[in-house]
N, C-alpha and C positions, 0 to 999 in steps of 0.2 A: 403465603399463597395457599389457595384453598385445592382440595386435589383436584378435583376439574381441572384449575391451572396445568399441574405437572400431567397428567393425562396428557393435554394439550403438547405440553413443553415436549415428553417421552414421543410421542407419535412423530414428531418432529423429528425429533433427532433418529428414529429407527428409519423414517424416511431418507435421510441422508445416506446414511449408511448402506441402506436399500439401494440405491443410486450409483453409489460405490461399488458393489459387487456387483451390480448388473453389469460395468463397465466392465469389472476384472474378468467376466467372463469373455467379452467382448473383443479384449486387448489382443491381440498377436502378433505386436511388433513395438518398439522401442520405439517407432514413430506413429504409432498410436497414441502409446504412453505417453509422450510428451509434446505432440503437433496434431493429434486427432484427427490424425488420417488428412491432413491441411484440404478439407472438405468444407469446412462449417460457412453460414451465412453472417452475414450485415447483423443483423438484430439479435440472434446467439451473443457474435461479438459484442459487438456495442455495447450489452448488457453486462455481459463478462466484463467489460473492462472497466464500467462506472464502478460496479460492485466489488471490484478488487481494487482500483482507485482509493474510493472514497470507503467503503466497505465499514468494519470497527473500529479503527482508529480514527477515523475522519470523524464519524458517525457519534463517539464517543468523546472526541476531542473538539469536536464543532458545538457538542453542546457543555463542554465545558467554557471555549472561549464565548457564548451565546451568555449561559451564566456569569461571567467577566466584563464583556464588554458589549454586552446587547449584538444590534442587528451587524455592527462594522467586522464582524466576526465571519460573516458569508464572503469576505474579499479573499479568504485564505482560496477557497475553490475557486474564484473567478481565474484563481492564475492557472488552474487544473482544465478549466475550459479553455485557454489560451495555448497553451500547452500540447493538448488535445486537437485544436486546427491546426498548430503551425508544424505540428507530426504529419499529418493528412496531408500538408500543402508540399511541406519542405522531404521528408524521411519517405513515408512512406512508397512513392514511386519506384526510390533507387532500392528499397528493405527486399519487397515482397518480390521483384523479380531474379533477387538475387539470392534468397530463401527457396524460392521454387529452381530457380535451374541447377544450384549446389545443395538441395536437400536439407538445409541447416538445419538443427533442432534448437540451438541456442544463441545469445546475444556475441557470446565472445567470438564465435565463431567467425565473425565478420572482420576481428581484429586480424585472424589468421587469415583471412581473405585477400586483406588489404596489405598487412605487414609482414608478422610470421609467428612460429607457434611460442615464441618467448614471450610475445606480447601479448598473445593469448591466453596463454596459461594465467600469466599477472592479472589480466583481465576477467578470469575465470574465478582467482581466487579474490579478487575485490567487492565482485557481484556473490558469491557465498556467501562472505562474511554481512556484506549489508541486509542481503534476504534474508539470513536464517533471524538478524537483528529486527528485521522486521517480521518476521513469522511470531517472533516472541511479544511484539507489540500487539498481535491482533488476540491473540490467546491470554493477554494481559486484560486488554478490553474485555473479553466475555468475560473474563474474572472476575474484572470488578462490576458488570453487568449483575453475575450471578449471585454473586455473595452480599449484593444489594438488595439482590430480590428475593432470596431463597433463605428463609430463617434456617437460622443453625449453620449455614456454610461457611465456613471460613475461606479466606483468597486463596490459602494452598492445596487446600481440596477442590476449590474452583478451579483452579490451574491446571488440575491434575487431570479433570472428568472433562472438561472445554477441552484442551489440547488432545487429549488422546481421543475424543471425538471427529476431529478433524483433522489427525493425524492418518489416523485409522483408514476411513473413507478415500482421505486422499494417496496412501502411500497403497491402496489395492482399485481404485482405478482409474487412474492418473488425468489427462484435461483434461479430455471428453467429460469425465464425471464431473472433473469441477467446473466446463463452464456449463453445462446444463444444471448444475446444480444451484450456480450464479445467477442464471436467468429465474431461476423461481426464487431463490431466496430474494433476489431486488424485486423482483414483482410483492411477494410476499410483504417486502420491507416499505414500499412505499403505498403497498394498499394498507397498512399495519398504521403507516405515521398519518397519511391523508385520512382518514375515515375513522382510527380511533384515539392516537397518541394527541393529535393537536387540538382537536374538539373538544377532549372532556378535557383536556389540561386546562384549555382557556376558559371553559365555564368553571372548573374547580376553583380556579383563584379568581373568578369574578368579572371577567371582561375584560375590557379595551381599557374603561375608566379606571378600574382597580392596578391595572399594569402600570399606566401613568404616574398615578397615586405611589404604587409600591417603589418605581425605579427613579433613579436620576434619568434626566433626560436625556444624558447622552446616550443611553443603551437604546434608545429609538432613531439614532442618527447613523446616518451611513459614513458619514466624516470621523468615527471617533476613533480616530487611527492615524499614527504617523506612518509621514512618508518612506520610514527608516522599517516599521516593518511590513509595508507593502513592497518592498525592494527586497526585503530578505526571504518572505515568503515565494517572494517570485523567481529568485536565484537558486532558492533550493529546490520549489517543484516544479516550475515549468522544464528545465532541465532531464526531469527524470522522465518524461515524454520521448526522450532522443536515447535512455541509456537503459531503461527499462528493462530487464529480461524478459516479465510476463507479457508487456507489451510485445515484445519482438517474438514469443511465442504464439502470441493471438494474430500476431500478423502473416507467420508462416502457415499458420490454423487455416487461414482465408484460401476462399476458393483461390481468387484471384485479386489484382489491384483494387477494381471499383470496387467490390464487397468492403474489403480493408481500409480503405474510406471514406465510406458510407458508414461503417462500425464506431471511426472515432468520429465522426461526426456527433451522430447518437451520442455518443458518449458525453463528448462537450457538454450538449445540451442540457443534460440529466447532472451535470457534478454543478454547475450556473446555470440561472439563479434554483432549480428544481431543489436540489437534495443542498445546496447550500444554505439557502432559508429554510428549510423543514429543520433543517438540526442545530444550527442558532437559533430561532423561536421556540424549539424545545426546549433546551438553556436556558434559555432569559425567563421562559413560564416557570423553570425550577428554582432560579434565584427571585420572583416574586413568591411565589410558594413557601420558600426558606424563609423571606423576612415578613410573612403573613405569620409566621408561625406554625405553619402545615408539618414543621418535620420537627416539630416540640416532644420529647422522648426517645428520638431517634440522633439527633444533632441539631448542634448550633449551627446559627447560617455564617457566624462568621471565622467558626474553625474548621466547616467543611472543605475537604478537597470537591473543587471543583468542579469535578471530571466525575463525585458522584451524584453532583446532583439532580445528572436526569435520571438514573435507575431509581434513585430515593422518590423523585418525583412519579415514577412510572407507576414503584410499589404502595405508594400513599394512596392513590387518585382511584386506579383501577378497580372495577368491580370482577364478580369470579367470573370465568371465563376467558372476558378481554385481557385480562393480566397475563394469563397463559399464549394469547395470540401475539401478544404486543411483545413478548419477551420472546417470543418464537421469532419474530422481527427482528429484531436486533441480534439478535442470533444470528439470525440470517445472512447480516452485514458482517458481524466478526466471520464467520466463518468463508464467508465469498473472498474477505481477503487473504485469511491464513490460510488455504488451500492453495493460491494462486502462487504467493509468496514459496510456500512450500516446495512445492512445484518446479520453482524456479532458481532455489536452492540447491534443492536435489539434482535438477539439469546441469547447472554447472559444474558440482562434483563429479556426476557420472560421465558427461559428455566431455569437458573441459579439463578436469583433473584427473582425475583416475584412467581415460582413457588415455590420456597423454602419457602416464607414468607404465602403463602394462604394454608386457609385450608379447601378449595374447590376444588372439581374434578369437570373439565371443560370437556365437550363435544367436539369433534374432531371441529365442525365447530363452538363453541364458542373461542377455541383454536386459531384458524385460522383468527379469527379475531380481537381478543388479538394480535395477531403478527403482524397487519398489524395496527392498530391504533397507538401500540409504534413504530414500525419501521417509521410511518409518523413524529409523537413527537421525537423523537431521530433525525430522520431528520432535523428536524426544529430550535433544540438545538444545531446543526452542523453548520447550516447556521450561528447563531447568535453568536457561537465563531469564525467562520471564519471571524468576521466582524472585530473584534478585534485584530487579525493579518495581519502582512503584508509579512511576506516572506516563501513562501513552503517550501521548503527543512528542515528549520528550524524547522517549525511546522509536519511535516511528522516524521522528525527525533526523533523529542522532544517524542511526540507518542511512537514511534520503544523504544525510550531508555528505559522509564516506561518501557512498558511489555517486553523486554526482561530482564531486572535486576531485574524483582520480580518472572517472571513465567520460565525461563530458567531452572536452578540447579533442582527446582523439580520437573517438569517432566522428566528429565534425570535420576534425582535419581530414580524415579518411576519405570521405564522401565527397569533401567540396574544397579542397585544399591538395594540389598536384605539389606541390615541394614537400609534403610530409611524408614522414620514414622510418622504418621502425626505433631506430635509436630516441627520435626524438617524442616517440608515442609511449616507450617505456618510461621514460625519466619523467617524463611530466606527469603519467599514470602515478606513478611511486610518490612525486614529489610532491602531487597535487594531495593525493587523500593523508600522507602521512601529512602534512601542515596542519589541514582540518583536523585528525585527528590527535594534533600534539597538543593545538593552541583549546582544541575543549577539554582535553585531562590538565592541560596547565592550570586553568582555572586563572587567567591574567585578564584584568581587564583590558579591554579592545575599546577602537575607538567609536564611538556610539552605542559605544556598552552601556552604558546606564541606565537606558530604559528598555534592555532587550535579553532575552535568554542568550547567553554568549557564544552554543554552538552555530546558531544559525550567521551569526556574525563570523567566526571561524571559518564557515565555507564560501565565504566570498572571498576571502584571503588563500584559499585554497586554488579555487580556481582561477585566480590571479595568478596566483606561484606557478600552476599547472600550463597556463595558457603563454607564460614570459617562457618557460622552459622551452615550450613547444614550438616556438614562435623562433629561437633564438637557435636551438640547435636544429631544427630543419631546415632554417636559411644556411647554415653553415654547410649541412651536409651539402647544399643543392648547390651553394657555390665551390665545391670543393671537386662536385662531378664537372662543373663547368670549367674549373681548370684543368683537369684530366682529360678534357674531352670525352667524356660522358656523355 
């Protein structure tokens, strides 16, 4: 990168940061910190939520399956747009008035609402463990962003300077900062791919005919995909729509219903077809690229990890300047999600765990800073498991499948299901993610395993186990009050 670039890149980042202490001065209350004063508009939202959606691991992982399997690679989001209305249609109504009349700041809190505080807590600690797993996916993403594009970097000094940049920002001024900061990084990120990522990609390697020429045909077809992982895809994200933590903080965020609405709507929009085809045609232009020979001195195209070959593509193409903007982009997107994740992290320790276990009444502005010392420390514990993985998608997903196969069935039961009860919202929390996460450290093959990454098959066994638990001791308890005359 030529300095111009890093200029570019530096300015960027002091901006964020900038952003960040503007808030912290801003904050004075624990529901600032982490529900933004539940003030905010439709289109703040909506933006914030694509951007922490799809953000750097989508972003990064979408042009890695782009580079794999062509355009059938944009169905993973289709199920994120799906997701996205059927939250709007189904969730949200009964969320946002139930956030505004009990103040909630976080997701579990609703388990306490419904059940009681044993299954909140469990519920508190399920959603930690999968954010902080996903906090370390998006700070993996910029890693291997950076250290693709920045000579001399290695991934553990990328790891180091990306997470503590976005730890930083976020643990001094908490949503407010990050989802104004989401609205410009997604503006940022899709003036960046529309105007200069897809343009000169596609002139660089030659066109429409040269694409042709370079791919098997199937990477131009929207069928090149089984049925077995559009089912898996769909079991694991549409899911995390109803169990979300950042989602149920963007919702208490909302002035009111219709806003909260109107946000995920926008949202849908923006993850299909928008930012799903922008980041598998970035992929598939860096897998013709690779087998042109564009990344001859740098790597083989057929020992590359996949996942780097759109930074590798970004760093080849780019002239000075654009390189620094376009990586400013993508930045934009790792950091729109690890802040949100972050965020959502830290909420459930402070709000969910730790208040639960003290028996001490804090002070609004001792509160407020309880929330930023562990969302720094949760921070920090993000960076140093990202150190220990090496491929996104994997680790983002691994995340998604925990909480959805422990915290899905009961809060569904919750909401729309009168015989559920806490005994049977605990057990199947418990029994649902420990399954998911026995049978992915098992390393056994499952049935349709052989053409599929085996944790996403895991969590459909998961939430089977979770939903029979659920299913089986709630009818028992209800018939048991019905013998008592209950």
């Amino acid at each position: 990168m030529h300095t111009i670039d890093y200029v570019i890149f530096v300015v960027y980042m002091l901006a964020m940061l900038g952003v960040g202490y503007y808030f912290y001065k801003k904050n004075k209350s624990s529901e600032d910190f982490y529900v933004s004063g539940r003030n905010m508009n439709s289109w703040h939202i909506g933006l914030s939520v694509v951007a922490t959606d799809v953000g750097g691991g989508f972003s990064i992982g979408l042009g890695g399956l782009g580079f794999t399997m062509g355009i059938s690679g944009s169905w993973m989001l289709f199920t994120g747009l799906l997701g996205a209305w059927l939250s709007a249609v189904f969730l949200i109504p009964k969320i946002s008035k139930l956030g505004h009349q009990h103040k909630f700041f976080t997701f579990p809190q609703i388990f306490n609402h419904f059940y009681n505080a044993k299954v909140a807590l469990l519920a508190g600690i399920i959603s930690a463990i999968g954010y902080v797993g996903f906090t370390s996916s998006q700070v993996l993403a910029g890693a291997k962003l950076a250290s693709a594009t920045i000579e001399g970097l290695d991934l553990n000094w990328a790891l180091i300077v990306m997470g503590v940049i976005a730890v930083v920002y976020t643990s001094i001024g908490g949503l407010k900062a990050v989802i104004y900061t989401d609205t410009i990084q997604w503006i940022i990120l899709l003036v960046g791919l529309i105007f200069i990522g897809i343009p000169i990609a596609y002139n660089a390697v030659g066109g429409y005919n040269a694409i042709k020429e370079s791919l098997d045909p199937s990477y131009l077809s929207l069928q090149n995909i089984s049925w077995h992982q559009i089912l898996n895809w769909s079991v694991t994200i549409i899911p995390i729509w109803f169990i979300g933590m950042t989602l149920y903080q963007r919702i208490y965020a909302c002035k009111n219903e219709k806003e909260a609405k109107k946000a995920w709507f926008i949202a849908g929009i923006f993850e299909w077809p928008i930012m799903a085809f922008m980041g598998v045609i970035l992929g598939m232009l860096a897998k013709v690229a690779a087998n042109q020979g564009l990344f001859d001195g740098i790597t083989h195209a057929s020992e590359m990890d996949s996942e780097m070959g759109l930074p590798i593509l970004l760093s080849t193409i780019l002239p000075i300047g654009l390189m620094g903007l376009m990586l400013s982009s993508y930045f934009s997107a790792i950091l729109s999600t690890a802040d949100s994740c972050l965020m959502a992290a830290s909420g459930n320790i402070v709000t969910d765990i730790i208040s639960k276990f003290s028996k001490k009444e804090f002070t609004e502005s001792k509160m407020l800073k309880i929330s930023q010392i562990v969302t720094l420390s949760v921070g920090l514990f993000a960076i140093l498991l990202a150190s220990q993985m090496q491929n996104v998608l994997e680790l983002m997903l691994y995340s998604y499948a925990f909480m959805v196969s422990g915290l899905l069935v009961p809060v569904i039961g919750a909401l729309f299901w009168k015989k559920s009860n806490p005994k049977a919202a605990f057990w199947s929390m418990l029994l649902g993610g420990t399954t998911t996460i026995s049978l992915i450290l098992s390393k056994n093959e499952l049935p349709f395993g052989y053409s599929l990454p085996k944790h996403l098959d895991a969590n459909i066994f998961g939430i089977s186990i979770s939903l029979i638990t659920f299913i089986i001791l709630s009818n028992y308890h209800h018939k048991k009050l019905i013998k008592n005359g209950i």
